[in-house]
C-alpha positions, 0 to 999 in steps of 0.5 A: 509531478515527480521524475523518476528514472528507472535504471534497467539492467540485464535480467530476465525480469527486466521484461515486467518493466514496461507494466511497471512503466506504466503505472508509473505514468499513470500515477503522474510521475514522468518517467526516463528510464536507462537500459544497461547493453544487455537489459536489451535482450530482454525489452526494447528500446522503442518499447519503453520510448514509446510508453515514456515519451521520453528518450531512452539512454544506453550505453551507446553514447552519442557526442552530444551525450559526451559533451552534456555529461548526461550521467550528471544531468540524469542523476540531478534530474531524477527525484527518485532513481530505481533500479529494478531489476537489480543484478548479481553484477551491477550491484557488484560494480556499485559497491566496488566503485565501478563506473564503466556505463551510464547506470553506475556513472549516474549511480556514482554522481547520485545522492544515494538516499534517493536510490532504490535497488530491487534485486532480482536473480537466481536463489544460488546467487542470492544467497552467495556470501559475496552478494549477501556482504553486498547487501549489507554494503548497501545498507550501510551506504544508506541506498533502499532495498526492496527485498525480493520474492520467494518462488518459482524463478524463471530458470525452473529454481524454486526459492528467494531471488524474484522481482517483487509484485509491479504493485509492491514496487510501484508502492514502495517507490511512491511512499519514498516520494510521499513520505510525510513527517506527520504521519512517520513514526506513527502506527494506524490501524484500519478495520475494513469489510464486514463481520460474518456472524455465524448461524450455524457452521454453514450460514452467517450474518453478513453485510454487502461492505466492500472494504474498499474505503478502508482499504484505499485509507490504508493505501494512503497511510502508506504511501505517507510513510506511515505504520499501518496494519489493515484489520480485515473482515470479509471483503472481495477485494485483493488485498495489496501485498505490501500492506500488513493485514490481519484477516478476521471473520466475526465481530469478536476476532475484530475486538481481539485483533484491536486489543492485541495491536494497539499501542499508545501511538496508534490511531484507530479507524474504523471503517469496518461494516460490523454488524449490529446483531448476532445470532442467540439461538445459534447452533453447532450443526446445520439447522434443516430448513425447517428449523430456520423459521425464527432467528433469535437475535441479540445486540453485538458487542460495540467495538468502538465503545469497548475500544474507546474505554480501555485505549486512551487513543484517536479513533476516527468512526464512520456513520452510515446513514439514510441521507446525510444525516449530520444531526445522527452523526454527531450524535453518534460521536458524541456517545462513542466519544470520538475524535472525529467521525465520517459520514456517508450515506448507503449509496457508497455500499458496493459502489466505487464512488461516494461522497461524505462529511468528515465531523470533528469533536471541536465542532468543525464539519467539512463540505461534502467531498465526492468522488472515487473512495481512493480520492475520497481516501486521499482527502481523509488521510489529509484531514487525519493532520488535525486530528 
């Protein structure tokens, strides 16, 4: 379990912070947060005790706090401190060497690298030249910046200065606490969801792929550390902000994305529902019903295969098969040349659980691993160390 302190200071955002809080605790961490005097306009201290479990420091310090040097204490304590929301005036007092409350005497006894700023404000004082020299400051100084939201801002403003998603922040901290040297540095690019395969301007081809396996793979990249692009076809799912996304809509557009993104330290998998055919006779205007009798169709381009012969690169496939079928996995494997591929039978389709086989070109076939596609995802991505 990691601690985590969450610094709260006095900007209307600071109301988005006990959601935040709470998924925070959700995903395990535990949880101390500090309200600056004027952060308690906007949300209470019981409030965030209540959601922690945890005491919750003020500026009003106790003896007890006097004789503890709890500034001291918390900045020790803390794996990761995150400030959000960050303002105009607290980022001045830190970049000045101002320590007159708890937050900025904790800031001042911490190790800046493990401190994240999330600014959030009015865009006139975004862009005020005295707080952009800040910014740079910060950055200088080697604290973490999350950058701010463009839109419609509490006062009525429309512009730069927004506290980011919950979700953006919540990610971004995790992958400060997550990073893994294995996966720095490194580029994966993951397909995920189904191709549309036109029949006519109105009509496709499609499949029921959800794109959530491959999206949760991604999630996990991320949280890593990892470079990841998420190559999406059609899925019902929303994506997360934080992730970079291309979307695509058929078969081609997928191969045209690939070929466009990959690099030589990348590693491709390919999660993606691509359909196996695509229409022949398709037409360039609605076919009336009675001209829909027969469909003529032919064999899609194989997107890992064309993959597989022009990159020189690790590609992970997926096999999706009636049962799990290890002999028709490896098999696919072998004629795709890959370096390894995961199986899953067709129960996983639209369903949040599921259960695979990951199968290694150096013979290795793991257990079967069950549960969520996001802890099934965890699993993989563990597994990609050896690939």
């Amino acid at each position: 379990m990691s601690n985590l302190l969450i610094g709260v200071t006095g900007g209307i955002a600071a109301y988005k912070i006990p959601e935040l809080v709470r998924l925070f605790i959700k995903g395990g961490y535990d949880v101390k947060t500090v309200l600056t005097k004027n952060a308690g306009l906007f949300v209470t201290k019981e409030t965030l005790e209540m959601l922690t479990g945890n005491k919750v420091y003020t500026d009003n310090f106790s003896q007890e706090d006097i004789v503890n040097a709890e500034h001291i204490e918390l900045a020790k304590w803390a794996d990761v401190i995150l400030i959000a929301p960050a303002t105009f005036n607290t980022i001045g007092k830190i970049i000045s060497g101002i320590a007159d409350n708890l937050l900025t005497s904790i800031i001042a006894a911490a190790d800046r690298k493990k401190i994240i700023f999330s600014p959030s404000m009015n865009v006139n004082m975004w862009n005020n030249p005295i707080f952009q020299e800040n910014l740079k400051k910060l950055a200088d100084y080697g604290f973490t910046l999350i950058e701010p939201g463009n839109g419609y801002l509490a006062c009525g403003d429309t512009g730069r200065g927004r506290l980011p998603e919950i979700e953006t922040i919540f990610a971004i901290v995790k992958r400060h606490i997550d990073k893994d040297d294995a996966y720095m540095g490194k580029r994966y690019i993951v397909t995920a969801g189904g191709t549309e395969e036109a029949i006519d301007p109105v009509r496709v081809i499609t499949n029921r792929s959800s794109g959530k396996m491959g999206t949760e793979i991604a999630k996990q990249l991320y949280f890593k550390g990892a470079d990841v692009v998420l190559v999406k076809g059609r899925t019902s799912l929303e994506i997360p902000p934080y992730l970079y996304t291309i979307e695509v809509h058929d078969t081609k557009s997928m191969l045209n994305s690939l070929k466009e993104n990959i690099s030589e330290n990348t590693t491709l998998i390919m999660a993606a529902a691509i359909s196996d055919f695509i229409v022949e006779n398709q037409g360039n205007r609605k076919f009336h019903k009675d001209e829909l009798n027969v469909l003529k169709l032919k064999e899609n381009i194989d997107v890992t295969k064309t993959i597989r012969e022009m990159f020189d690169i690790p590609i992970i496939g997926f096999a999706l098969e009636n049962g799990m079928n290890i002999e028709k996995a490896k098999e696919k494997l072998k004629k795709k040349r890959l370096n390894a591929i995961i199986l899953n039978d067709i129960s996983a389709i639209g369903n949040n659980n599921s259960s695979i086989r990951l199968i290694r070109e150096d013979g290795y076939i793991s257990g079967i691993i069950s549960g969520s596609k996001e802890e099934i995802a965890v699993r993989i991505v563990e597994e990609l160390k050896n690939i």
